[in-house]
N, C-alpha and C positions, 0 to 999 in steps of 0.2 A: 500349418506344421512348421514353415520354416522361422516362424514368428516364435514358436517355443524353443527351436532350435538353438537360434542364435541368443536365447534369452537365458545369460546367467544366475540371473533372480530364480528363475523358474525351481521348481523341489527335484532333490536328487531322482526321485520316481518320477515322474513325468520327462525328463531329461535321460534317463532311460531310457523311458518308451518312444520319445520321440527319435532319442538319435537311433536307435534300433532298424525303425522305420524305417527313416531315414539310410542308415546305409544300406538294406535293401533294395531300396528304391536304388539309389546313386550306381546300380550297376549297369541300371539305361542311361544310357550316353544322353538320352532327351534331358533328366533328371538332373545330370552333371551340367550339363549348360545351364539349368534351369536356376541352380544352385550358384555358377559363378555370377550369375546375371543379378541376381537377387539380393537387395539392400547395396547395389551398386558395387558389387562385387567384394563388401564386408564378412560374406558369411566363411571365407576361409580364416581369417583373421579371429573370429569372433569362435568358430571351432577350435583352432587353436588355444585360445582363453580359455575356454568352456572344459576345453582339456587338461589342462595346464592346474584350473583353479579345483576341479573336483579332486575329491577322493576318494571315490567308489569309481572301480575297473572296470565296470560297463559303461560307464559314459566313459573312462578315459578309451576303451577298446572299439567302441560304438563311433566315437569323434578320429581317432587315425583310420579306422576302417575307410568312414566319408572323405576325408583330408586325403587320404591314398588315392579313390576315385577323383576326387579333383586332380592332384598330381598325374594323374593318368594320361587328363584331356589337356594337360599342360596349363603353368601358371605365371604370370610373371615372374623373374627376380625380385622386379621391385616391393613383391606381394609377400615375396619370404623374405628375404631380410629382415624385416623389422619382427618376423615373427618369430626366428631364428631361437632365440634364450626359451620359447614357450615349447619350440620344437623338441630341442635339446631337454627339456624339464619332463614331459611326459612321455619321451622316447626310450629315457632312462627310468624311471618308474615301470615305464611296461616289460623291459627287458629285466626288471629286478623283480618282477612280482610276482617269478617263478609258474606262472600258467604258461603252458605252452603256446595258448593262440594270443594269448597278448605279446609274447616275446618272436612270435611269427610274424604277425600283424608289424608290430617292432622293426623286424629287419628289411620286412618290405617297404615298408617306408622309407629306411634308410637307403633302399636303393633306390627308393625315383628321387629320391633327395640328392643323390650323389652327383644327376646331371649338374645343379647347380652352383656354381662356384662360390659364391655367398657362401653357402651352407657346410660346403665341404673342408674351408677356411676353419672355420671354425669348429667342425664337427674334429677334426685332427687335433684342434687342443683343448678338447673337452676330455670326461673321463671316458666317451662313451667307447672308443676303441677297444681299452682294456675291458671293456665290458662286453663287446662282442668277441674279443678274444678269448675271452675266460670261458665263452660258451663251447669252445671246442672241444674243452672236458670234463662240462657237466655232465650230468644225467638226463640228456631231453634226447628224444629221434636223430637222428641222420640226417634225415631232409630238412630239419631246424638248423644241426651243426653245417648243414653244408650250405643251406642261407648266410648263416654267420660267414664259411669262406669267402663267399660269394661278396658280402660287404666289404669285409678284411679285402681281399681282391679290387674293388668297385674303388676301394680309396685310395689303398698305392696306387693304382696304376693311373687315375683320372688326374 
């Protein structure tokens, strides 16, 4: 499985089904280890890409799902930074794509992302602020708008 996972070749269908899987699985803690350990701990990197490079909203929604459970079990600095610009490219897409669980999935992200200083550098002068700002008076739930404060929140004050 995780040979398709990390496999940007692979057809948008199967990359689907895989990261689907996949992030189901990733809510056992065994699974999350299993995953940083795996191709020497590439496959965060490699979800990031795989995110980054599709355009169809179930692998990008299917690959932050996974990427959030690794940020869960904690991850290097050294492992985000460089992945930073792929972060930033599919974090903003899913916040724009107007589905609600992508733009959820979205902000949770951006709060385990917020521990790292790397990311937060940079996440402040991106667009992406404005764009969880803006979410305070769209049309989505409460509990979406109040993710959104909660990031807006998460980045002043860290």
């Amino acid at each position: 499985l995780t040979e398709n996972l990390v496999d940007s070749s692979s057809s948008v269908d199967l990359q689907s089904e895989v990261t689907a899987a996949v992030a189901i699985m990733a809510n056992k803690e065994s699974v999350r280890e299993h995953l940083h350990e795996t191709r020497e701990g590439r496959v965060f990197p490699n979800l990031v890409s795989v995110a980054t490079n599709s355009e169809n909203l179930n692998v990008q929604y299917n690959c932050a799902s996974i990427i959030g459970q690794l940020l869960v079990t904690g991850i290097e600095a050294e492992t985000i930074e460089p992945n930073v610009p792929g972060l930033l490219c599919y974090l903003e897409r899913l916040l724009n794509s107007g589905d609600v669980n992508s733009i959820q999935i979205a902000l949770w992200t951006l709060l385990l992302l917020a521990k790292y200083d790397n990311f937060q550098r940079v996440y402040c002068s991106s667009a992406l602020p404005q764009k969880v700002e803006g979410l305070l008076w769209a049309n989505i739930p409460a509990n979406i708008q109040d993710m959104a404060r909660s990031v807006m929140n998460k980045y002043t004050t860290s």
